[in-house]
N, C-alpha and C positions, 0 to 999 in steps of 0.2 A: 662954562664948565666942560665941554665938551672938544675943548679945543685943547683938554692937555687930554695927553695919546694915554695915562693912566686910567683916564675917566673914559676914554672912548674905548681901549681894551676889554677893560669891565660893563660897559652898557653893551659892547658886541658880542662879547662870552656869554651875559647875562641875554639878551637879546638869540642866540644862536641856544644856548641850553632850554632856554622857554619854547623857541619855535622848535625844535627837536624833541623834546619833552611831549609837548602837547599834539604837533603831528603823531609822536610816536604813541603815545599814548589814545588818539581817536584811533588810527588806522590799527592797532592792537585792540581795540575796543570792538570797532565794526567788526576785523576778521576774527574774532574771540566767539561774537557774538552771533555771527552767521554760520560759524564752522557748530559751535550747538543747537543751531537753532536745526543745522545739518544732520547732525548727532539724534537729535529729539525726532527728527522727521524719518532717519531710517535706521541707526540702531535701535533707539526705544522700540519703532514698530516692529524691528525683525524680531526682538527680544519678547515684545507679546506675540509676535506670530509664533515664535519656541513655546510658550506659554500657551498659546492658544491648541496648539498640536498637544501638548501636554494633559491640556484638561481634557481633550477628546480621545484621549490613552485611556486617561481616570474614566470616564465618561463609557467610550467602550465595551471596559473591565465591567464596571457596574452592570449593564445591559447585561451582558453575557451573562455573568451571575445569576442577577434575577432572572433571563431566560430559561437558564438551567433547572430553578428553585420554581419559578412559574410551570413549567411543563414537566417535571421529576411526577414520578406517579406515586411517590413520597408523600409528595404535599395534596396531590389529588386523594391520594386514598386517608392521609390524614383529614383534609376537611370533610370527607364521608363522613368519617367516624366522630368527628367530632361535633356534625351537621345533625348528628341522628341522635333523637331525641329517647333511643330507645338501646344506646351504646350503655353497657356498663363503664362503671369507673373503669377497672383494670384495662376494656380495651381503649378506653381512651388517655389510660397513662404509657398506656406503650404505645400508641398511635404517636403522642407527643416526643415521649422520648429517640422514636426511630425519627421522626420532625429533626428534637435537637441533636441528634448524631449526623444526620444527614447533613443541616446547614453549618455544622463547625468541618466534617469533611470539603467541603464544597468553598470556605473558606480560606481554608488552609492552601487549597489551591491557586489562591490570588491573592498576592501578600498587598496590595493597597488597601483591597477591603480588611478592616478590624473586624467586623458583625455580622452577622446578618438575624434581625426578628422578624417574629410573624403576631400579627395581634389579631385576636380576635374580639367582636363587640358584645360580646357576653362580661368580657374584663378579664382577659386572661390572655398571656402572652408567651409563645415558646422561642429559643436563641438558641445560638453555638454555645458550646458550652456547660450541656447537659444544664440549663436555666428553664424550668416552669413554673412560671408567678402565674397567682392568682390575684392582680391587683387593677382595679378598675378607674386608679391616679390616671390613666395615660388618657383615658377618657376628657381629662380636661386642660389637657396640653393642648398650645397654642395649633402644633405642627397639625394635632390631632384633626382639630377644627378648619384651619384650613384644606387642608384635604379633602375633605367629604363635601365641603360646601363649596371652596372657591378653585376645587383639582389642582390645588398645587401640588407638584411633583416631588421638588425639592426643596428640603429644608436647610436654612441657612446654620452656619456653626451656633452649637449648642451644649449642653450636656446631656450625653443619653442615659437615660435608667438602665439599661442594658448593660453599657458599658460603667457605670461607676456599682454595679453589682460585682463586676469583675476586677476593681479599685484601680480603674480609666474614669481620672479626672480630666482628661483632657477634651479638649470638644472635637465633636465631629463633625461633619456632611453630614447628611442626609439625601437618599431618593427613596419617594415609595411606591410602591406599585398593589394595586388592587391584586385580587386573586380570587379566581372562579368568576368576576365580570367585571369589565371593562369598564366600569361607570363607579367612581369611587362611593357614592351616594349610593347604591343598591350592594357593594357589596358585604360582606359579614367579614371577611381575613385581606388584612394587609400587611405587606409584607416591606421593612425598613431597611435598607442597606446602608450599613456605616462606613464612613470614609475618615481617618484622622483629616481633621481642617490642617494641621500641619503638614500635610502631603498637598494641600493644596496652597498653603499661605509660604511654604522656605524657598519656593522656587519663583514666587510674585515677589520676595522679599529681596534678590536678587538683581531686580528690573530696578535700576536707579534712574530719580530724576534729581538730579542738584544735590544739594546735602540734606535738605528736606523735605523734599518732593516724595510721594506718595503713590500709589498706583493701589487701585481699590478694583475688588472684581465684585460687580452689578447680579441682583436676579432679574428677567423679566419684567418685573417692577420698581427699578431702580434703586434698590435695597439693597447694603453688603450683604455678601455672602459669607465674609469671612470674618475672626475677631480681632476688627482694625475699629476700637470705638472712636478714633478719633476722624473719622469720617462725619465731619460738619461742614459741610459747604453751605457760601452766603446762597442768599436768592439768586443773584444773578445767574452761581454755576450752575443753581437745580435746574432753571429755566434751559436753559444751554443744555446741559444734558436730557432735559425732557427733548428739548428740540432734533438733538441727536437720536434720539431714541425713535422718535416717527418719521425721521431721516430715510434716505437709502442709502447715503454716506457710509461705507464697510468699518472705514479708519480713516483716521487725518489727527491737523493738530488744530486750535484753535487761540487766538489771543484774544484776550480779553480784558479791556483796558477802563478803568475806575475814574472816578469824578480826582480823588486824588493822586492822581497822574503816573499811578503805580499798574502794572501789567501781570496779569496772572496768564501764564500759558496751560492746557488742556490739551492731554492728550487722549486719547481715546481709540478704541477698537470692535469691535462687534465679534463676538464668536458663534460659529454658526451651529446648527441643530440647537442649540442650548436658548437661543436667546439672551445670552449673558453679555456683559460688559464691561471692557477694559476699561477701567476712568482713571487717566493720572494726573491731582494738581502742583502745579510748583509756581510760583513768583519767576519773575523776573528779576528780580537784585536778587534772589537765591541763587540764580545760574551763573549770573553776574559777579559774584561774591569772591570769588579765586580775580581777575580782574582787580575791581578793586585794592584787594593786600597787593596783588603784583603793583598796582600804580601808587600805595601808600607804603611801599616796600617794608612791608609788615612781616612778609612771610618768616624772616629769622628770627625776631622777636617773638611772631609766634609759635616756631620750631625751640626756643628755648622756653618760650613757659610751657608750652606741651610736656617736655623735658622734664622741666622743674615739679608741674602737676603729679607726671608718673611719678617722679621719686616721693612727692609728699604723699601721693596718695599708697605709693607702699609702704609707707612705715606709717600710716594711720590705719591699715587694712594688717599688717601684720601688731599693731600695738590694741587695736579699740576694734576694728571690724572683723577679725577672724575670733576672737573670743566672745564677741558678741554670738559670732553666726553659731559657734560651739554651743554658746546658753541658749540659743533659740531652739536647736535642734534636741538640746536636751529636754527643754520645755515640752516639747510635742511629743518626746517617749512621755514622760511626765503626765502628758495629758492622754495618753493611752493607756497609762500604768505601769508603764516599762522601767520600771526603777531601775532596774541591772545596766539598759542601753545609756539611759540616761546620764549615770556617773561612769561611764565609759567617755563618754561625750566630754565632758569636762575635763580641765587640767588640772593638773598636780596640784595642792596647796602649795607649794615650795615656790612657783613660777607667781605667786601672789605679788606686784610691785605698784599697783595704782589703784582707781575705785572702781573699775572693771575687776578685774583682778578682787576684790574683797567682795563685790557682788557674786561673783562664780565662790566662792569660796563658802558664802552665807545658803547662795543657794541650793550646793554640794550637803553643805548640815542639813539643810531643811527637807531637802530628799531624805538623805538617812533617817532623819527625826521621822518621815511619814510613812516612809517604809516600813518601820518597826513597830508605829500605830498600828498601820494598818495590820500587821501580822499578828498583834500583839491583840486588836479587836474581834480578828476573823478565828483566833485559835480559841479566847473567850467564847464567845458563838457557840461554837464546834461542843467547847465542853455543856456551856449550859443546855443547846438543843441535844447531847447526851442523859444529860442527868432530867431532862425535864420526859422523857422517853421512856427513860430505867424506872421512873417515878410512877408512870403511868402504865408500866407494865405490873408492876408491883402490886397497884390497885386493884389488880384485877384477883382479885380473890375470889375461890370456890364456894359462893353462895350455897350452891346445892348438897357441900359437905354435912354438912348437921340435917338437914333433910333424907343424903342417904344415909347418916348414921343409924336417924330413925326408921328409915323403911329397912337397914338390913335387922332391928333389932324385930322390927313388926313381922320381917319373914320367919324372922329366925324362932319368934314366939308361934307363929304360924306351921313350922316346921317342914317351911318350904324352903330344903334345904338347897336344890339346884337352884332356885332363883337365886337364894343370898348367895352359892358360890360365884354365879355369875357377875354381881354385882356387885361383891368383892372384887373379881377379877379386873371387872373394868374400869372400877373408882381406882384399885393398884395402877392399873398401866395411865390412867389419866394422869396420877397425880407423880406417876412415876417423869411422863412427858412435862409437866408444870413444873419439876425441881430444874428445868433447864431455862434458867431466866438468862445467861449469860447471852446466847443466841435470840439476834432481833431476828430472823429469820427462819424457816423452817419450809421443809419441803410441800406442797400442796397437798400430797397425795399421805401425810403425815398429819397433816389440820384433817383432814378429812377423817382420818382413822380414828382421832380425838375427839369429833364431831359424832359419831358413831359408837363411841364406846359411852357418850354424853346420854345418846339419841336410846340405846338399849337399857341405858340406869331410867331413863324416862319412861321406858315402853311399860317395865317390871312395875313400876311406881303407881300408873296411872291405868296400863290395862287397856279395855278397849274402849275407855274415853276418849285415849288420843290416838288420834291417826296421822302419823309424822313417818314424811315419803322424803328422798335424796336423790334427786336423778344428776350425773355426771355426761356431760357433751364436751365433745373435742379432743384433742389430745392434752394432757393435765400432767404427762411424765416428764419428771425435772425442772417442772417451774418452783420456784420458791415465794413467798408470801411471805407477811407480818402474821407472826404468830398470834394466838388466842382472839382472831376476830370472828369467829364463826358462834363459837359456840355460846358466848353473851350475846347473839342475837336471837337463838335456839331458844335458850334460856327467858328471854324477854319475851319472846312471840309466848312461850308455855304456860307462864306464868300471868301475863294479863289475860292470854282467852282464858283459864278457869276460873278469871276474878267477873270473868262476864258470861261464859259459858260452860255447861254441863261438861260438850263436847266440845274438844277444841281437834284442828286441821292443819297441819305445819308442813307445807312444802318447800324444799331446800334446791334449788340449781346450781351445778356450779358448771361450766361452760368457758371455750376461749374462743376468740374470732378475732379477728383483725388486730392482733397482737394486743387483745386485753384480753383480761380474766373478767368473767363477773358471776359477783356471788351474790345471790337473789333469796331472801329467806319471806317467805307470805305466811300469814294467817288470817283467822278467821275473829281474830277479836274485838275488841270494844273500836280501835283506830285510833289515832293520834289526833288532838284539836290543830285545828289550821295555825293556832299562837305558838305551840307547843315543837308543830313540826317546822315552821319559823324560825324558833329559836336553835335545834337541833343544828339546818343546815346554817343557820349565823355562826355556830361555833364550830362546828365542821369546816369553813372557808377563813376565821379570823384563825384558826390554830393555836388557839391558848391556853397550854394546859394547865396553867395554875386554876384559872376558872372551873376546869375538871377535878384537878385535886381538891379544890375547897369547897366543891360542889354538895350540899346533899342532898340532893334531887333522888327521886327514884328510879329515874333511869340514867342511872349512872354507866351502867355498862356501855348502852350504846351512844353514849357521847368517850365514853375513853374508847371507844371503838376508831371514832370519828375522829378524836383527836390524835391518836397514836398515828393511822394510816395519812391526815395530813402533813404530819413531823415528816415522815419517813419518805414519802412519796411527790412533797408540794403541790403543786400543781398539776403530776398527772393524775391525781386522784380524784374521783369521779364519786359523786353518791346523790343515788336516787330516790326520795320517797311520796309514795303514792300511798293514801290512804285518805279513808271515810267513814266518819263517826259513825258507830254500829256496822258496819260492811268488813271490818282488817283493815290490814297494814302491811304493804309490800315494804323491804327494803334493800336496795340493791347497791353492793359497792362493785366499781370497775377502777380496775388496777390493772397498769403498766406487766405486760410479760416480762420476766425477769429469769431468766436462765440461769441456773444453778455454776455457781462461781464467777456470774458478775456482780454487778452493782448498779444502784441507782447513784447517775452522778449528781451531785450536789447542782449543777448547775442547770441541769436540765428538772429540777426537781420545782423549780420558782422560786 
């Protein structure tokens, strides 16, 4: 066969193509493979040594900050004041807030650092940001615990309370540093500096090894630092890196080769002061991998499906994946309440052409449909916690009317003419003020003048059985209040002490502090049973006035008292009662200061 010159042309082309092929292809292998292995030995390192300069910038800044925020006589004379057991609130709300002024200027001056907190182990924490929580969660944060027991300094990327108060979902760094003593175990304030972990992960993210080779930065303890969860190395690498780690070895590279005759290379670095660690892993048929398409001359077959991928994947991303992403986004107003952003978000009906397209279109209706519920429930509300208000003001009728009828007719047979004018006088302007049912409102200092004109039809009536005193504290001009709550308590107190006593003793407070009112009515009479005054604060806190209206209890007034000032005020309304069988019966409401031409907003109301 080899003696025709056709058959010997083709076994020596075929013979010359294979010995050229395959030389070419080792000697392209080896120097492919020594020039990265070149690569890996001194750009990787130099690119962590960029890196490693990098984080002792970040590293630096940090220091400096908290030196600054450490020895500021800010933060000295803030933990005086908040050390002293003898500090009122006020100076320790402006100790705090000159704190949070101080660490958001002092911030502002180092754009790496996001934050800076200070905690204290009481359970309270102050930030940039004019931020002062009272909240004692951070107490059982891991970072927390480590800290105080095992001095770690630095915590690894995280979520900070701090920053997702300021809606920074992002994680950060972490360093903390004691303050006022050196030994994180003795002392009471620690101070947190945030670092976005993306200031320190876009610039490691940069450092390549292969197409998917890794490069991980280590604590002290061989733990990322940063949020790379895919940081799972077998046993052999932990071993190797432990080994590195009690090394004296700075940086190098290392091979490490498998029972199945596969090669992982490791690269690694030390950074100094920090104790941290460069760790990069990559294969070896990863680094290899360009290589091989060269020798299976793949590379335009895969330059055209690459090709091909982008164009399919733009017309799957502009047909099914951007109206998706439009419906996800509108979802999340959606789940905020944001109906308006929401159907902003969506497309047109008219652009409707597949089952994407009639999902956006269903769930464009079903927005509308919940919109209108909801407007359509909250306006109901609005009207029924109107009418159930008007209902219970209504109620409130002048029991005392037919009582002064008869005492002006008992003066007037008496011919004790200036009392009945007076008593005329004052039952006119009471009831002149009672035709004004329109106003849920009225000025304090107007309840009061109706509480006195009540207090003077009583004095005439009963003489010097009763002894009924009014003392006024603080400033009381131009606040406004819920009408007719004073004087059904007047009325109540009057009327059970003469069902129990000769003499009865009615002292009225009315008083403002710390931006409430509170109106305090005592007596001297029979008291309320422990069932009774039970039941009063049960309906006072469930706020149901139908219960009041269908009530016909005796003490009706002061459950519409209770029930009215709930409607109106929710949650910031406040009531007290102190009382004991034969001793009185204190009973005090505190109500929210309210300045004449605002409002109580529905939302802050509960």
């Amino acid at each position: 066969m080899l003696y025709s010159l056709r058959n010997r042309l083709i076994a020596i082309f075929v013979l010359l193509f294979v010995l050229s092929f395959g030389t070419l292809s080792v000697l392209l292998f080896n120097q492919s493979r020594s020039i990265i292995r070149s690569y890996i030995e001194s750009s990787a390192l130099e690119k962590m040594d960029e890196y490693g300069s990098y984080i002792g910038m970040l590293r630096t800044q940090i220091y400096d900050l908290a030196s600054i925020v450490f020895n500021s006589d800010i933060t000295h004379d803030w933990d005086t004041v908040v050390s002293d057991p003898n500090a009122t609130s006020a100076e320790k709300y402006v100790a705090h807030y000159r704190l949070s002024q101080f660490l958001t200027q002092t911030t502002n001056s180092y754009s790496s650092v996001t934050s800076v907190t200070v905690y204290r182990r009481e359970g309270m924490w102050v930030s940039s940001g004019n931020q002062i929580v009272f909240d004692r969660s951070f107490l059982k944060d891991d970072w927390y615990s480590r800290f105080i027991h095992n001095e770690e300094y630095w915590v690894p990327s995280h979520q900070d309370t701090a920053e997702l108060r300021n809606h920074n979902s992002h994680p950060v760094v972490s360093m903390l540093m004691p303050i006022g003593s050196f030994h994180p175990a003795q002392t009471r304030s620690i101070m947190k500096v945030n670092v976005s972990a993306d200031d320190f992960l876009e610039p490691l993210n940069r450092i390549h090894l292969g197409e998917s080779g890794t490069i991980y930065l280590l604590d002290q303890h061989g733990r990322p630092m940063l949020s790379q969860e895919e940081y799972r190395p077998n046993e052999s690498m932990l071993k190797q890196v432990e080994a590195i780690r009690a090394g004296g070895q700075k940086q190098g590279v290392v091979y490490l080769k498998h029972d199945n005759r596969k090669t992982d290379i490791l690269v690694y670095k030390k950074l100094p002061q920090t104790n941290w660690m460069l760790v990069g892993f990559v294969s070896e048929q990863d680094l290899y991998a360009q290589l091989f398409k060269l020798r299976h001359t793949i590379l335009l077959i895969a330059s055209l499906l690459l090709i091909l991928s982008l164009l399919l994947a733009s017309w799957l991303s502009h047909g099914i994946a951007k109206p998706l992403s439009r419906l996800v986004q509108a979802m999340r107003h959606v789940q905020r309440g944001d109906f308006e952003q929401a159907l902003s978000r969506l497309p047109p009906d008219n652009r409707i052409r597949n089952e994407v397209g009639f999902a956006t279109s269903t769930f464009r209706t079903m927005v509308v449909q919940l919109r209108n519920h909801i407007k359509n429930e909250f306006e109901l509300k609005m009207l029924r916690q109107q009418a159930e208000y008007k209902a219970l003001l209504m109620q409130i009728n002048p029991h005392f009317l037919f009582n002064t009828l008869e005492l002006m007719s008992s003066l007037t047979m008496q011919k004790r003419t200036e009392d009945t004018l007076q008593v005329i006088e004052s039952l006119g302007r009471m009831m002149r003020f009672s035709l004004k049912i329109s106003d849920d409102l009225v000025q304090l200092e107007e309840e009061l003048k109706y509480a006195r004109y009540y207090m003077t039809i009583l004095q005439i009536r009963f003489g010097d059985r009763l002894r009924i005193d009014m003392k006024e504290e603080g400033r009381l001009e131009g606040i406004e209040i819920v009408k007719f709550i004073l004087q059904p308590l007047i009325e109540n107190a009057v009327k059970y002490g003469f069902g129990y006593r000769p003499n009865v003793s009615v002292n009225i407070r009315v008083r403002q502090e710390r931006g409430r009112v509170r109106l305090t009515v005592a007596d001297n009479g029979p008291g309320i049973a422990p069932e009774l005054r039970r039941k009063l604060l049960e309906q006072s806190a469930s706020a149901q006035p139908h219960s009041i209206l269908s009530s016909r209890s005796s003490r009706i007034g002061l459950g519409n008292v209770l029930a009215r000032c709930r409607l109106y005020y929710g949650s910031l309304f406040e009531v007290r009662i102190d009382s004991a069988e034969g001793e009185g019966t204190s009973i005090e409401l505190i109500l929210p200061v309210q300045e004449e031409q605002q409002h109580v907003s529905r939302l802050d109301r509960g």
